[in-house]
C-alpha positions as CSV (number, residue, x, y, z in Angstrom):
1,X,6.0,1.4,21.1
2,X,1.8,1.7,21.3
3,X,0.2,2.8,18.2
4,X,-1.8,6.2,19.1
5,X,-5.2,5.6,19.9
6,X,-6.4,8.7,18.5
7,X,-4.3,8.9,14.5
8,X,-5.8,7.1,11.3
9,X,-4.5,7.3,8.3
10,X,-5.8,6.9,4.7
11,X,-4.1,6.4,1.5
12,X,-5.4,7.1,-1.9
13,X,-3.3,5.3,-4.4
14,X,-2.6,6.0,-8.1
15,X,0.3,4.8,-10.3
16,X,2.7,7.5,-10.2
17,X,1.9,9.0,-6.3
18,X,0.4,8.1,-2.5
19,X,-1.9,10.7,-1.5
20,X,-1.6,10.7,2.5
21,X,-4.4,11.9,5.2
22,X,-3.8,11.7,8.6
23,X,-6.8,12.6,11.4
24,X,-7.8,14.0,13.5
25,X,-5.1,16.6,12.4
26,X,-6.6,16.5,9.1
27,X,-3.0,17.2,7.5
28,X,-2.5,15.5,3.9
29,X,0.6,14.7,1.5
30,X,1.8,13.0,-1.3
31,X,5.0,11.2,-2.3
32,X,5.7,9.0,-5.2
33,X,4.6,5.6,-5.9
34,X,8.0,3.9,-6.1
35,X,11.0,2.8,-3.7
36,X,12.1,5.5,-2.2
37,X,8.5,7.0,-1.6
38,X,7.1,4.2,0.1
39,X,10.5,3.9,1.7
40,X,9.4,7.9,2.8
41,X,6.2,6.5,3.6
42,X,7.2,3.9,6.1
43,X,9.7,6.0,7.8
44,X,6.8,8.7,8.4
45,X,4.2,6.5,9.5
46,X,6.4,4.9,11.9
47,X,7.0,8.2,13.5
48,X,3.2,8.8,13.8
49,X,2.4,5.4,14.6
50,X,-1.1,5.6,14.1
51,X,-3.9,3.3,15.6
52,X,-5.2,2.1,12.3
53,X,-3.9,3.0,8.0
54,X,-6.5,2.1,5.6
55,X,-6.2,1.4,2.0
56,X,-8.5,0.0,-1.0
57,X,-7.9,-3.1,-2.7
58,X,-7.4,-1.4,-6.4
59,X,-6.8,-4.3,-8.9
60,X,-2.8,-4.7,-7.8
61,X,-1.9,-1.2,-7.5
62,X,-2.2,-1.6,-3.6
63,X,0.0,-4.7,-3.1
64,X,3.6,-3.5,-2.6
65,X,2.3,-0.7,-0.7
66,X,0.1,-2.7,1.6
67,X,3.1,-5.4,2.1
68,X,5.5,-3.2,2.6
69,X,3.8,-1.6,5.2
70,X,2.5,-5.4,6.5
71,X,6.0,-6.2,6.4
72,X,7.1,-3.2,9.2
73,X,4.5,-4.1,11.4
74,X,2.4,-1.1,11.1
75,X,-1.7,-1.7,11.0
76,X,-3.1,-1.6,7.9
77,X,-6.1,-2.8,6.6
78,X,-7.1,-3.1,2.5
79,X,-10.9,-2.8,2.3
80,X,-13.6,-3.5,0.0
81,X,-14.0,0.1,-2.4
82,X,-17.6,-0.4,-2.4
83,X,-17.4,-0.5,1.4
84,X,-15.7,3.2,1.1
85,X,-18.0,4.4,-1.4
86,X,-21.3,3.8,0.4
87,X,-19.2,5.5,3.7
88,X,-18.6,8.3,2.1
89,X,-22.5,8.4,0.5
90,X,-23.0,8.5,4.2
91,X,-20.6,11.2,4.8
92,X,-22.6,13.1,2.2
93,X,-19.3,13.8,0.2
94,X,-19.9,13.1,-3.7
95,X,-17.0,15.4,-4.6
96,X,-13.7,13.2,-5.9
97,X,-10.0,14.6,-5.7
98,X,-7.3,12.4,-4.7
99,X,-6.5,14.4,-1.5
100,X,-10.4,13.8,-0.7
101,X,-10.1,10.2,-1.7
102,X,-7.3,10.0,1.4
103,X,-9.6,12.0,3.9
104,X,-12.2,9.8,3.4
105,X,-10.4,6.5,3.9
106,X,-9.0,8.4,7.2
107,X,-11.9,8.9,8.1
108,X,-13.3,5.0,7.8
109,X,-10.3,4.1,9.6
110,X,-11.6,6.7,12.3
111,X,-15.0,5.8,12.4
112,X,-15.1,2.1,11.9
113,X,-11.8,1.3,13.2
114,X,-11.5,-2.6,11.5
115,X,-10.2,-4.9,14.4
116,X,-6.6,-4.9,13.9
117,X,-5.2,-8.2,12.9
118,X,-1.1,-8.5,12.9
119,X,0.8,-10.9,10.8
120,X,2.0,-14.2,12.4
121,X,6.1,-13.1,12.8
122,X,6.2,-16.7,9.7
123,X,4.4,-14.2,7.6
124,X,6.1,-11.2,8.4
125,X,9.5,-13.0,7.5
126,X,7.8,-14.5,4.0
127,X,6.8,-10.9,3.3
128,X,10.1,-9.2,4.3
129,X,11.7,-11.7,1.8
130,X,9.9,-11.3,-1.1
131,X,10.0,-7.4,-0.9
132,X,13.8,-7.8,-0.8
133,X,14.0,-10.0,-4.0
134,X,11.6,-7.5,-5.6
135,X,14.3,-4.9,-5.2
136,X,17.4,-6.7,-6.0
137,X,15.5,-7.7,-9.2
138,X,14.7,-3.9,-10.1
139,X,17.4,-3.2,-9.4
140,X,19.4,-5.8,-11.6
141,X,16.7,-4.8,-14.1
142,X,17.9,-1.4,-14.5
143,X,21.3,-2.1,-14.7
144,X,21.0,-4.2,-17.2
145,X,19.0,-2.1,-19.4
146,X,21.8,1.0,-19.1
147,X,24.4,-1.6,-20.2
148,X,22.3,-2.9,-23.3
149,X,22.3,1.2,-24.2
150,X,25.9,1.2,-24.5
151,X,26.5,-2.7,-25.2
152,X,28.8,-3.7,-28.2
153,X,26.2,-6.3,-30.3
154,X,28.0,-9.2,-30.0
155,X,26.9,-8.9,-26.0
156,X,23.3,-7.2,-27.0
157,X,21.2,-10.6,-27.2
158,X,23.0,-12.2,-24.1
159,X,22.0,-8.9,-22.4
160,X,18.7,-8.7,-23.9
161,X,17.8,-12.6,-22.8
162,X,18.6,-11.9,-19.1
163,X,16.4,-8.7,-19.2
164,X,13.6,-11.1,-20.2
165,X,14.4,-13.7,-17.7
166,X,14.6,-10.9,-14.9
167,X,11.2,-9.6,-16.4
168,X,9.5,-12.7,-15.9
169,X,11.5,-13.2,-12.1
170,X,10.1,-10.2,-11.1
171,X,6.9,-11.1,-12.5
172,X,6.5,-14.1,-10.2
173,X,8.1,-12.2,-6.9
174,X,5.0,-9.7,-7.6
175,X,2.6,-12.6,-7.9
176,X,3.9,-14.2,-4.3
177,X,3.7,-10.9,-3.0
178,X,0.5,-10.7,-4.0
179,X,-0.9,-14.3,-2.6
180,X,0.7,-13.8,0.2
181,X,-0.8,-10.4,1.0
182,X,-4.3,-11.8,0.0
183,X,-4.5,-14.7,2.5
184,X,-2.6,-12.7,5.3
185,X,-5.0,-11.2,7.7
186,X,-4.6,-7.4,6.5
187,X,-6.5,-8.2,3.5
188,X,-10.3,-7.3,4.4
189,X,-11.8,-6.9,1.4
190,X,-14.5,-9.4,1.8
191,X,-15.2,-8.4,5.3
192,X,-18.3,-6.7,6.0
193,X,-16.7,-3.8,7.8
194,X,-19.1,-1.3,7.4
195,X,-22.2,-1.8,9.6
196,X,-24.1,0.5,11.6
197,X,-21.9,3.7,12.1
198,X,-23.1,6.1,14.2
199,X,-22.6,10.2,14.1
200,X,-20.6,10.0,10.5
201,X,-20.6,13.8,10.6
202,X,-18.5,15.6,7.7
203,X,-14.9,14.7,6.8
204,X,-13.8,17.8,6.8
């Protein structure tokens, strides 16, 4: 399928939700920032199949997120915040709501449209990989911890040890998702992406 040469998305990203815009149809939404939301996520971007999705690099928050969607093949880009924040200067929009946040990051994707870059089919398969493990290890993780609720104490400690050990596991899966994200080419954050930009106009 060919991406849409006219839909951008951006996504604002907190700990507990996605906040979603899509242009030019300026329609926003929001799901949770777990599984089954960025499962949501995927399944609705793939319908839309945009031209270009946008995120910010936010300290980790953005790395499942931005895999995930790396990992289905659909074109996102995680940029520099500072880049957005003198964009949106430029946009003369000082007002800050999540659902503004997203419109704004649409918007960059619209107006500076970062050269798309996919992921070698090596890395998509590294990605894909690593984003399973993650959820078979939350999801050993939480069955686990409702058996310790219930567990008679001569099992508690054995239970308790492979919580750690699953802990840590799932510790290191987020750390190779995380390097491999970071020297993949959707990572753009030390790209100078924003340049000249001609007729910003307003984001809404």
């Amino acid at each position: 399928m060919t991406a849409s040469a006219s839909l951008f998305v951006g996504i604002d990203i907190a700990k507990r939700h996605l906040d979603i815009a899509l242009l030019p149809e300026q329609r926003c939404w929001r799901v949770s920032h777990d599984h089954q939301g960025i499962q949501e996520l995927v399944r609705s971007l793939k319908a839309q199949n945009p031209a270009c999705i946008v995120l910010e690099a936010t300290g980790g928050l953005e790395t499942t997120l931005a895999s995930t969607l790396a990992a289905h093949r659909l074109p996102v880009c995680v940029v520099n915040p500072r880049q957005v924040r003198d964009f949106a200067r430029a946009l003369g929009q000082l007002a800050k709501t999540d659902r503004i946040d997203a419109l704004i990051l649409a918007r960059f994707a619209q107006r500076v449209q970062p050269e798309q870059r996919p992921l070698k089919d090596e890395e998509t398969r590294k990605l894909q990989a690593l984003i399973a493990r993650r959820q078979q290890l939350q999801d050993m993780l939480v069955a686990e911890k409702n058996r310790l609720s219930g567990a008679p104490k001569p099992v508690r400690k054995d239970i308790k040890a492979h919580i750690q050990w699953l802990q840590q596991r799932l510790r290191d899966t987020d750390n190779g998702i995380k390097e491999t994200i970071k020297h993949s080419p959707v990572w753009r954050e030390k790209d100078e992406l924003l340049q000249s930009v001609p007729g910003v106009g307003p984001v809404f």
